[in-house]
TORBAVEX-967685 format. One record per residue (C-alpha): residue number from 1; z negated, x negated, y negated; residue in one letter. Coordinates in Angstrom, 1 decimal, always signed. Example, Ala and Ser with C-alpha at 12.3 -4.5 7.8 and 13.67 -1.06 7.14 Angstrom:
<nodes>
pos 1 | pz -7.8 | px -12.3 | py +4.5 | code a
pos 2 | pz -7.1 | px -13.7 | py +1.1 | code s
</nodes>
This chain:
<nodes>
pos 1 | pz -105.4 | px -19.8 | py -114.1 | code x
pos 2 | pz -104.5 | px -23.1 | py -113.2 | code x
pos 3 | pz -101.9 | px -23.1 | py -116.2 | code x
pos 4 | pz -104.7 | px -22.0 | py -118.4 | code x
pos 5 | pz -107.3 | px -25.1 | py -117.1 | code x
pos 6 | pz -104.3 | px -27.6 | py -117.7 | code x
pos 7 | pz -104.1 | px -26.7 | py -121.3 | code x
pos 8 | pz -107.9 | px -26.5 | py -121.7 | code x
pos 9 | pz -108.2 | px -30.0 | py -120.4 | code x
pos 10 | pz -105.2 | px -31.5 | py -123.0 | code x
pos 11 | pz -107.0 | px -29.9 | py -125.6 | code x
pos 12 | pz -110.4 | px -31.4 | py -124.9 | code x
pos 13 | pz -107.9 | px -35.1 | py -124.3 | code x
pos 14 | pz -106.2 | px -34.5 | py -127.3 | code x
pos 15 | pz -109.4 | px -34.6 | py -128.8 | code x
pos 16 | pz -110.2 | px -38.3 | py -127.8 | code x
pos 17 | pz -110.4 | px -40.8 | py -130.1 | code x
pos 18 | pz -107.0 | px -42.8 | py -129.5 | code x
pos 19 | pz -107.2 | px -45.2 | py -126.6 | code x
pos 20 | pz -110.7 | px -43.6 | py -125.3 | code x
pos 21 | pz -110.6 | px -41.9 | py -121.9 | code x
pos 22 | pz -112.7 | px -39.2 | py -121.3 | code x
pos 23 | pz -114.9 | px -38.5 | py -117.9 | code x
pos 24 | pz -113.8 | px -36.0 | py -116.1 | code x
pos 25 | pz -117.2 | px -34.5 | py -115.4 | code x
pos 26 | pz -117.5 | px -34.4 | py -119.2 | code x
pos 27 | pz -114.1 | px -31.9 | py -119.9 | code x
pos 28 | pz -115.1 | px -30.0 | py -117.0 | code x
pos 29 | pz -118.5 | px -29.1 | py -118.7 | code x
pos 30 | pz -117.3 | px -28.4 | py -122.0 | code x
pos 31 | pz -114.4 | px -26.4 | py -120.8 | code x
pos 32 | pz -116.1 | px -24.5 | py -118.5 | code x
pos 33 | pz -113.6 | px -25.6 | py -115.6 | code x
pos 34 | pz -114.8 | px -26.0 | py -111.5 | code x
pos 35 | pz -114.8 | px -30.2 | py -111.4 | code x
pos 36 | pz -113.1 | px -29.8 | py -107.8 | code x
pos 37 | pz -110.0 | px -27.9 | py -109.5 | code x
pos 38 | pz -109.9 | px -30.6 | py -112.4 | code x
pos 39 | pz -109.2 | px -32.9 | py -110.7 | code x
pos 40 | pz -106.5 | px -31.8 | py -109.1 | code x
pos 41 | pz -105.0 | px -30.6 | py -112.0 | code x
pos 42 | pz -105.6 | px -34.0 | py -113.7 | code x
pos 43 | pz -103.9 | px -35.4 | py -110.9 | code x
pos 44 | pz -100.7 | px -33.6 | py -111.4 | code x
pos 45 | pz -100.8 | px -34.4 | py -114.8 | code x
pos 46 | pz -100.7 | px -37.5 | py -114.2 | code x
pos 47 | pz -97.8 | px -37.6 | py -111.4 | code x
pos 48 | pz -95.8 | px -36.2 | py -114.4 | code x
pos 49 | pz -96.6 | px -38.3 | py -116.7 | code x
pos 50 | pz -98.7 | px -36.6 | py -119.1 | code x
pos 51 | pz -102.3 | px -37.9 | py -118.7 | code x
pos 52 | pz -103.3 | px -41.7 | py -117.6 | code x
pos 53 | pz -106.5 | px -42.6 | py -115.9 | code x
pos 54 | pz -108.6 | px -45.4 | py -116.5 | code x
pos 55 | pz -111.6 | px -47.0 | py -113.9 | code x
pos 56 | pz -114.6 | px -48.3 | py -114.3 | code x
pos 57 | pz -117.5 | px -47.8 | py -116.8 | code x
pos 58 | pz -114.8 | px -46.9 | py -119.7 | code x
pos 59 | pz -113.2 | px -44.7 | py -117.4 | code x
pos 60 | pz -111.6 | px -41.6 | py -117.2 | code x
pos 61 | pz -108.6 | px -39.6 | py -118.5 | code x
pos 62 | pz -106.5 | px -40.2 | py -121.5 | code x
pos 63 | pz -103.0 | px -38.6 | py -122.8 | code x
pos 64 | pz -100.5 | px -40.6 | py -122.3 | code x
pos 65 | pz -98.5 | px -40.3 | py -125.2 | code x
pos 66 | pz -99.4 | px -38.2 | py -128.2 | code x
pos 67 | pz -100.1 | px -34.6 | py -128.2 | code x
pos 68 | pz -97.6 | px -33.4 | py -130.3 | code x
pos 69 | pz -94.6 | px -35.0 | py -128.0 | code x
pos 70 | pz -96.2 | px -32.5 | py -124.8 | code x
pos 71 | pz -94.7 | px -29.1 | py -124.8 | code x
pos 72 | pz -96.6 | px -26.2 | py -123.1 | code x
pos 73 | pz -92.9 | px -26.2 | py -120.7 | code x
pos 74 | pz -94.2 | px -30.0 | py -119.8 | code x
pos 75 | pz -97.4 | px -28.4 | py -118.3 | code x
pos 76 | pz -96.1 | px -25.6 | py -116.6 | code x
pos 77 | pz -93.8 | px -27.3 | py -114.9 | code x
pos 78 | pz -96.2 | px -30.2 | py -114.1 | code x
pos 79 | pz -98.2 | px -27.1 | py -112.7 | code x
</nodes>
């Protein structure tokens, strides 16, 4: 399940505009995913390098590098 909330979450982050970080409140109402669990998933994304935060008023998450250069390997293994 946790796999299938990882990919849900690049999906709504690939998304984005380029550059624009999304809340994480926001992808976890649109994709239906428990806020508590996102964030940890968004934090092991970003440990491996796959997702970036940003703080403050513009804040939130953001892929790191483009979508097409993260494999669905990438995220298992990040998971």
């Amino acid at each position: 399940k946790e796999a299938k909330y990882a990919l849900r979450a690049l999906i709504a982050l690939a998304g984005a505009k380029p550059g624009e970080a999304v809340l994480t409140a926001e992808i976890a109402t649109r994709q239906r995913i428990p806020k508590k669990f996102l964030e940890q998933i968004l934090l092991n994304l970003k440990r491996h390098g796959l997702v970036q935060s940003k703080r403050g008023s513009q804040g939130g998450y953001a892929l790191l590098k483009p979508s097409s250069e993260i494999s669905f390997l990438q995220v298992l293994r990040a998971i």
